[in-house]
C-alpha positions in Angstrom: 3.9 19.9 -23.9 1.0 22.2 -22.8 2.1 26.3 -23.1 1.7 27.2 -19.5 1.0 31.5 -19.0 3.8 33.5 -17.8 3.5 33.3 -13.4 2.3 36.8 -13.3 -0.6 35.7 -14.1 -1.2 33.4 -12.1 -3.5 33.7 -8.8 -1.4 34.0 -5.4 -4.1 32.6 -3.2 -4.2 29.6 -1.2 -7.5 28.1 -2.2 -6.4 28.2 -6.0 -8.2 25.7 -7.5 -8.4 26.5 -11.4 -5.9 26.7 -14.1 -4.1 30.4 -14.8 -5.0 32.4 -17.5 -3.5 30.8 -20.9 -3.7 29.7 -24.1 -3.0 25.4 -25.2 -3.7 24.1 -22.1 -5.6 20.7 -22.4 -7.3 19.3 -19.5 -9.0 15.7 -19.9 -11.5 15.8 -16.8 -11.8 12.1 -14.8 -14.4 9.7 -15.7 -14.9 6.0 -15.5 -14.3 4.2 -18.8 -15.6 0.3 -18.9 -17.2 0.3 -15.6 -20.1 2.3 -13.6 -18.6 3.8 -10.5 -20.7 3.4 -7.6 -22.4 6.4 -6.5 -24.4 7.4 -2.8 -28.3 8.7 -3.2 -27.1 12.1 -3.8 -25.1 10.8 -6.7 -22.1 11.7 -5.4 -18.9 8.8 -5.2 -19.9 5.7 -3.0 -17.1 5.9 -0.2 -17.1 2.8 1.7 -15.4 3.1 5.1 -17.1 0.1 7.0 -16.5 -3.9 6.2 -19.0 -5.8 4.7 -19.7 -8.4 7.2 -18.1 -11.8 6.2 -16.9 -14.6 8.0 -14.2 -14.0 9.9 -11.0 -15.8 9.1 -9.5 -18.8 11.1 -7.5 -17.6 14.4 -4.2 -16.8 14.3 -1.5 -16.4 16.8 -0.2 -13.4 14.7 -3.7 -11.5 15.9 -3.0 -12.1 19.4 -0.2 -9.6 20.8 2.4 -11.4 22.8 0.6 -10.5 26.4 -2.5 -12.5 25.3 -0.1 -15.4 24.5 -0.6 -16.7 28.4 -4.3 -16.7 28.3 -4.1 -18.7 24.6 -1.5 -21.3 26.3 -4.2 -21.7 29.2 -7.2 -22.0 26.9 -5.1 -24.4 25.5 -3.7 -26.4 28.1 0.1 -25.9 27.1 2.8 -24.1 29.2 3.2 -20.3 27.6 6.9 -21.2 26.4 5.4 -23.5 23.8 3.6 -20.6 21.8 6.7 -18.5 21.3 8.3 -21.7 19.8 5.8 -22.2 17.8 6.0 -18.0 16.9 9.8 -18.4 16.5 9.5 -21.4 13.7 6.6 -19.0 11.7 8.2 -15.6 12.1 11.7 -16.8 12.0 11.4 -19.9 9.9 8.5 -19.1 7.8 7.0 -22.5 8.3 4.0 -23.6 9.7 4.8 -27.3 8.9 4.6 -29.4 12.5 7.1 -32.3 10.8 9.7 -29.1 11.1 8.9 -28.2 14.7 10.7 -30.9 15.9 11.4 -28.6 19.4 7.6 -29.5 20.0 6.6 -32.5 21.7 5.1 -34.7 18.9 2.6 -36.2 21.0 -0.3 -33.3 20.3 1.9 -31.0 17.8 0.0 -31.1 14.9 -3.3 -30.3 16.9 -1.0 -27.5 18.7 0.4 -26.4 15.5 -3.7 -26.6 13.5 -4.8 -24.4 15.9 -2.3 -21.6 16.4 -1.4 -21.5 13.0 -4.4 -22.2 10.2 -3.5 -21.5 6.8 -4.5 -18.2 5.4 -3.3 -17.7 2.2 -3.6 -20.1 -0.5 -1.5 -19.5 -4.0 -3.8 -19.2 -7.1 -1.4 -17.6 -9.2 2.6 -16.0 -9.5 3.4 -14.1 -12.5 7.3 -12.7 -12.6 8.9 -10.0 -14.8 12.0 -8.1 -14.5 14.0 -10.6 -15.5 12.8 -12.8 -12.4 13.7 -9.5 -10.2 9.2 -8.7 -9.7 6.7 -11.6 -8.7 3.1 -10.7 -8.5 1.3 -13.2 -6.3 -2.7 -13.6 -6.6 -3.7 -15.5 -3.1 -7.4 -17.0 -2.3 -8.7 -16.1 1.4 -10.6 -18.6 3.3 -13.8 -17.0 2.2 -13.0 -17.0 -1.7 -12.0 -13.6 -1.7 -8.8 -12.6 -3.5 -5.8 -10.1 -3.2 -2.4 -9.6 -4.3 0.9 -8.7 -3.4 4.4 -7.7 -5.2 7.9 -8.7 -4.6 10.3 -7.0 -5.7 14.2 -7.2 -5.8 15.8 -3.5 -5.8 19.6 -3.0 -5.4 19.9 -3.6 -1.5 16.6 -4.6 -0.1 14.2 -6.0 -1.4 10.3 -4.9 -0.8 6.9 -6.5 -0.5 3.5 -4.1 -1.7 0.9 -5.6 0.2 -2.8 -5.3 0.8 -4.9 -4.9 3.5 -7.9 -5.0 2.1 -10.0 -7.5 0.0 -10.9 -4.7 -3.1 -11.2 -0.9 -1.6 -13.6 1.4 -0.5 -12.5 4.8 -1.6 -13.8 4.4 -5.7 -11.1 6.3 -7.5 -11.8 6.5 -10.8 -8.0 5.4 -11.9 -7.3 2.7 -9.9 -8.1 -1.1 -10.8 -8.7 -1.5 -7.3 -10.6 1.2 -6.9 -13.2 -0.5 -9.3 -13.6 -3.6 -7.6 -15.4 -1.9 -4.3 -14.3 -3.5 -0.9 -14.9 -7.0 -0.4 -13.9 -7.1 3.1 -11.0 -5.8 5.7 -7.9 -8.4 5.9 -6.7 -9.5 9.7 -3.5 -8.7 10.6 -2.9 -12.1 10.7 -3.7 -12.2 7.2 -1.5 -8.8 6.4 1.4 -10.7 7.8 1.0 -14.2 5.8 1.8 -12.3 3.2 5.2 -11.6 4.3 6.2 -15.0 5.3 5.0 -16.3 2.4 7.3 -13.8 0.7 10.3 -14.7 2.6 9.8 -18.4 2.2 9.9 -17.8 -1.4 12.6 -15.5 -0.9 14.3 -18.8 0.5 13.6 -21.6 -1.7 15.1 -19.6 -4.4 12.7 -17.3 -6.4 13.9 -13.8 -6.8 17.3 -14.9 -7.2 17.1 -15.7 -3.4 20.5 -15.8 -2.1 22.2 -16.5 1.4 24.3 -14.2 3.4 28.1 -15.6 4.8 26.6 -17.0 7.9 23.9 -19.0 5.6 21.2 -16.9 6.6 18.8 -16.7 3.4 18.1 -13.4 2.4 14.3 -11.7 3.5 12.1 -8.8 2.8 13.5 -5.9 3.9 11.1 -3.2 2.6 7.1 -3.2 3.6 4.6 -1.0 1.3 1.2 -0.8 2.2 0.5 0.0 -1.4 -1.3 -2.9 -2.4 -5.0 -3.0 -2.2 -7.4 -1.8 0.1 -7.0 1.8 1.9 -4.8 1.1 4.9 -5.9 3.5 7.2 -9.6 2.5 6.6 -8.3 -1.4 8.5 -6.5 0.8 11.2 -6.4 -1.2 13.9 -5.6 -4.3 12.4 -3.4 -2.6 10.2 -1.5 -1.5 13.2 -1.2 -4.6 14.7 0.6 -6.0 12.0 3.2 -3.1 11.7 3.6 -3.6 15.3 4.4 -7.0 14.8 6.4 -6.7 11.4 8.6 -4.3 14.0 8.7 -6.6 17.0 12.1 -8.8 17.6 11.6 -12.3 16.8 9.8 -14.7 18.5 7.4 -12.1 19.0 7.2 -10.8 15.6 9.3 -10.6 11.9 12.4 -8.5 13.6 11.8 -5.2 11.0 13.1 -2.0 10.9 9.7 0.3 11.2 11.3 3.1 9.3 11.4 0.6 6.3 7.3 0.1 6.5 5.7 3.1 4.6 2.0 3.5 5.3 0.2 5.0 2.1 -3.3 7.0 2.2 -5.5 8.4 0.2 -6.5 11.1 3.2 -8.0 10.1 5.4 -7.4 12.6 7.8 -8.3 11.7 11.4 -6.6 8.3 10.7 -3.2 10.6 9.5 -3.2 12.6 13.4 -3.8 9.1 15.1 -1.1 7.5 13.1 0.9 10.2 14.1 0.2 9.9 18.1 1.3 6.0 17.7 5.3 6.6 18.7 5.9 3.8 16.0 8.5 5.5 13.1 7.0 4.3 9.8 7.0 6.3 7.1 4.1 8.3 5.9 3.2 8.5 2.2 0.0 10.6 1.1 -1.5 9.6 -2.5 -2.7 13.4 -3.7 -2.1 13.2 -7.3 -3.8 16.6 -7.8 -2.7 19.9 -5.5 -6.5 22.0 -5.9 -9.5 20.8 -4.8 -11.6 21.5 -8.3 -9.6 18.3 -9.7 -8.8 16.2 -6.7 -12.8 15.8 -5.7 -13.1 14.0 -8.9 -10.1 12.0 -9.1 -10.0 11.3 -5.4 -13.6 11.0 -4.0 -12.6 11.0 -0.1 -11.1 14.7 -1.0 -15.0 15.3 -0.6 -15.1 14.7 3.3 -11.4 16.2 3.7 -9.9 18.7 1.2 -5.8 19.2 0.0 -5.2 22.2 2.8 -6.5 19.6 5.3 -4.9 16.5 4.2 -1.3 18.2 3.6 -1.9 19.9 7.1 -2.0 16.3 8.6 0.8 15.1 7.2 2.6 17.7 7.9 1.5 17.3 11.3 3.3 13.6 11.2 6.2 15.0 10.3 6.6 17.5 13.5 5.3 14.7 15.7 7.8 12.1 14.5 10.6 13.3 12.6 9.9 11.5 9.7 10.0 13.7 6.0 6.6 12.8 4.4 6.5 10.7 0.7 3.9 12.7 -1.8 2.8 10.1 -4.2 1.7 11.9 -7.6 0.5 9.6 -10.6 0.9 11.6 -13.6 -2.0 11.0 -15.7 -1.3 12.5 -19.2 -3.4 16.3 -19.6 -5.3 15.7 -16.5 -2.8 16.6 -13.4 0.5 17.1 -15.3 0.6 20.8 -15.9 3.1 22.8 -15.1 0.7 25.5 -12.7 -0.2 22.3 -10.5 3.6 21.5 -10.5 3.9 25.2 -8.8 0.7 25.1 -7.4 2.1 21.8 -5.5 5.3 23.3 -4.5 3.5 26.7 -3.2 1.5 24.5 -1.0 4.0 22.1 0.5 6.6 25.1 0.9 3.9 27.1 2.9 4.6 24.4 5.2 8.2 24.5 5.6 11.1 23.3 4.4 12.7 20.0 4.3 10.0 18.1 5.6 8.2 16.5 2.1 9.6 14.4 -0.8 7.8 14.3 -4.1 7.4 11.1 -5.8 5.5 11.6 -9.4 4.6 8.0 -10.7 3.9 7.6 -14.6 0.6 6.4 -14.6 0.3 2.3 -14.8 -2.3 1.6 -17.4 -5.7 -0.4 -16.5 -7.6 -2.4 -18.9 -10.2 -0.4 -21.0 -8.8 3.0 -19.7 -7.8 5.3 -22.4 -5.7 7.2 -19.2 -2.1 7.1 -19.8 1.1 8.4 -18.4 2.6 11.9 -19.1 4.9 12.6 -22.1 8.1 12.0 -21.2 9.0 15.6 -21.7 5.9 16.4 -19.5 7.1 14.5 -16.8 10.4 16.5 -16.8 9.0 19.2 -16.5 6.5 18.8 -13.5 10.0 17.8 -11.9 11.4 20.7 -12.9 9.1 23.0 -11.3 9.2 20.7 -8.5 13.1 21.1 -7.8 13.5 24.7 -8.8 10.8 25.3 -5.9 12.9 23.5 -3.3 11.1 20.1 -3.0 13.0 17.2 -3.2 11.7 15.0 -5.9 12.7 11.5 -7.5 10.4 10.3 -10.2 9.1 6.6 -9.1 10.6 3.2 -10.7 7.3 1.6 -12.0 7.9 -2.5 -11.8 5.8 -4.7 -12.7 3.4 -3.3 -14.8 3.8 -5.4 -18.0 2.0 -8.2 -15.2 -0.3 -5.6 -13.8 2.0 -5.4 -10.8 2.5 -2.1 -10.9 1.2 1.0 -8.6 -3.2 1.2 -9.1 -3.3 -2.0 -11.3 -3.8 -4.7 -8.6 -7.2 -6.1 -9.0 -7.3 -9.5 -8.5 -10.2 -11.4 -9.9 -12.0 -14.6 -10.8 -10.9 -14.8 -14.2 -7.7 -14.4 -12.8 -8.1 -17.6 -10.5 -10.0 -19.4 -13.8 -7.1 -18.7 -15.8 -4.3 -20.5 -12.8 -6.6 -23.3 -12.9 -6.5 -23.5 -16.7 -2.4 -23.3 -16.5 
C-alpha cells in the first residue's frame, strides 16, 4: 500500500488538485490501451452529446403519456378504454401477445395490439452467473443496434441495470462502453421493454422466480440506470420512462421512484433540472477521482464542468428533494486509490454538510486488453477508512456479474457478441 505523507503536509485549499508532498506514492496516469479514443480538432476527448440520426424506432404506447391516449384511440378509431387494456396486459402482464388479450374484441385485436405495441427488443443472447442469481441479457434494436441489461437477484429486491443509450457519448477511458462511442439515444419506450422483459422472465422461472401467497409472481423491484449510455444526455426520454416506471398500473409498471437511481457522469445543468422534476429518484454521481488534475483525464466531460461544480449540483439535489446523494468511486489500482484523494474526497463532500452523501467505492471491473485493475484489497480498506473516520457514510459496492462482463463499466455489447448467440 502506497506510504501516504503525514496531513501536515498536506495543502488546505479547495482547488487541491495534486498529490501531498511524500515519498512511495505511485500514480499510473489514464490512457487507452487496445483502442484509439476519439478525440475533437483540438485533440482534446470527443464528447458526444447529440444522437446520431437513425431511424426512429416503431411507436409505442409506452412513449405516449396517458393524456395523449384519447387522441391515439381517435387516430385509431377505438373507444380510449381499449388502450388502457391493452396498457394493463403489457405493464401488468408483461405480454404483448393478442391470443392473451382475451378482454379485447378479437375481431381487429391483433391489428389493435401490432400497432400499439411493436416489438422492441429482440433476445440475442442471456448469459447467468451467481449461481443463476445475475442474468446478462444482449438485446438487438430494430435498427441492428445492440445494448444490454442486468438482472440481478439481491436479498429482498431484486434490480434491473439498464441502458438508455445504444453505446455512450462521454469516452472514458475505463469503461467498455465508453469505447464503443454512441450509436444512438434509446426511446423510452425502448428503456421500458427492458423491464418487462425482465419481469416476464422473472415469471417464467429464471432467477429462481418465485410467487408471493396470493400467486402473484415476483418483479423487479430495483431500477439502475447504470447500464449504457449517459442518462442524463437522453433526458427527456429518460424521464418519461421513470415517470412511467412510477405511474400506478394501467398507466405505467406501479414502482416505487425512490427505488430508481439515476447515475451521471456530471453533467451539470441536467443534475439542477433533475432536481426541479418533484419525482424522488435517487441521485448517484460517477466521480471516481476528487481533483480536477486526474478527473479531466479519466472523466472527459469534467472538461466542460469541474468536481467543485458537479458535487455543488448534487448537493443541490439533495436540499431540493431530500434525497442523500450515492457517490460512485471505481477504484482503479495506483491511479485514484490513494489515501490523500480518500481525504481529499471527504474534505470536499463535508464542506458541504453533513449527512447528505453516501460513498460507494467499486473495485474496478476489468475490460478486455486493459492492464487497469481493481485496488489491493488492503488499499481498498483503507480509502474506506479515511472515508468513515471523516464522517461519510460509505459501503464498498457488491460487484456481480463480472465473470460475464455484467458488471459496473463492462457492458459493451457487440457484433461478435450476436455472432457468437448465433453460433450457440
Amino acid at each position: 500500500m502506497p506510504t501516504d505523507a503525514p496531513e501536515s503536509t498536506m495543502p488546505a485549499d479547495r482547488g487541491r488538485s495534486t498529490p501531498p508532498r511524500s515519498t512511495g506514492i505511485r500514480q499510473v496516469r489514464p490512457k487507452t490501451e487496445g483502442w484509439k479514443q476519439a478525440k475533437d480538432a483540438d485533440g482534446r476527448p470527443l464528447l458526444q452529446f447529440a444522437s446520431p440520426k437513425r431511424g426512429k424506432p416503431p411507436a409505442h404506447l409506452a412513449d405516449l403519456a396517458p393524456e395523449e391516449w384519447k387522441a391515439k384511440a381517435d387516430e385509431l378509431g377505438v373507444p380510449a378504454f381499449r388502450l388502457k387494456q391493452v396498457a394493463r396486459h403489457w405493464f401488468t402482464r408483461w405480454t404483448s401477445d393478442p391470443a392473451e388479450m382475451t378482454d379485447l374484441p378479437a375481431e381487429g385485436r391483433e391489428e389493435l395490439v401490432a400497432g400499439l405495441l411493436p416489438p422492441l427488443l429482440t433476445e440475442v443472447k442471456r448469459l447467468e452467473t451467481d449461481r443463476g442469481d445475475t442474468i446478462k441479457f444482449l438485446w438487438k434494436l430494430h435498427d441492428g443496434a445492440l445494448v444490454e441489461s442486468v438482472l440481478m437477484r439481491y436479498p429482498g429486491r431484486i434490480t434491473l441495470c439498464v441502458s438508455s443509450q445504444a453505446g455512450c457519448g462521454m469516452n472514458c477511458p475505463f469503461c467498455a462502453t465508453g469505447q464503443a462511442g454512441l450509436t444512438r439515444n434509446m426511446s423510452a419506450a425502448e428503456i421500458l421493454a427492458q423491464v418487462v422483459e425482465a419481469n416476464r422472465v422473472i415469471a417464467s422461472g429464471a432467477l429462481h422466480g418465485k410467487r408471493a401467497d396470493d400467486g402473484t409472481p415476483e418483479r423487479v423491484s430495483n431500477i439502475v440506470f447504470m447500464g449504457m449510455g449517459e442518462p442524463l444526455a437522453n433526458y427527456a426520454r429518460l424521464m418519461r420512462a421513470v415517470r412511467t416506471m412510477a405511474a400506478p398500473a394501467p398507466n405505467g409498471l406501479g414502482m416505487s421512484a425512490r427505488n430508481i437511481t439515476v447515475s451521471t457522469v456530471g453533467l451539470v445543468p441536467a443534475i439542477r433540472k433533475l432536481a426541479d422534476e418533484h419525482v424522488p429518484v435517487t441521485f448517484a454521481l460517477s466521480l471516481h477521482a476528487p481533483d480536477d488534475g486526474l478527473r479531466d483525464e479519466l472523466i472527459p466531460v469534467n472538461s466542460r464542468w469541474k468536481v467543485d461544480e458537479a458535487l455543488d449540483a448534487a448537493r443541490e439535489y439533495f436540499e431540493k428533494t431530500g434525497r442523500r446523494v450515492s457517490i460512485e468511486y471505481a477504484l482503479i489500482k495506483d491511479m485514484n486509490d490513494h489515501g490523500w484523494r480518500a481525504d481529499l474526497l471527504a474534505e470536499k463532500l463535508n464542506e458541504r454538510g453533513r449527512g447528505w452523501v453516501h460513498v460507494n467505492p467499486i473495485p474496478l471491473n476489468p475490460t478486455p486488453g486493459s492492464i487497469w485493475t481493481a485496488s489491493e484489497v488492503d488499499v481498498q480498506h483503507e480509502f474506506v477508512r479515511r472515508l468513515s473516520d471523516a464522517g461519510i457514510p460509505t459501503t464498498i459496492r457488491d460487484t456481480r456479474g463480472k465473470e460475464i462482463d455484467g458488471a459496473c463499466g463492462q457492458l459493451v455489447a457487440t457484433e461478435d457478441d450476436e455472432a457468437a448467440a448465433a453460433r450457440a
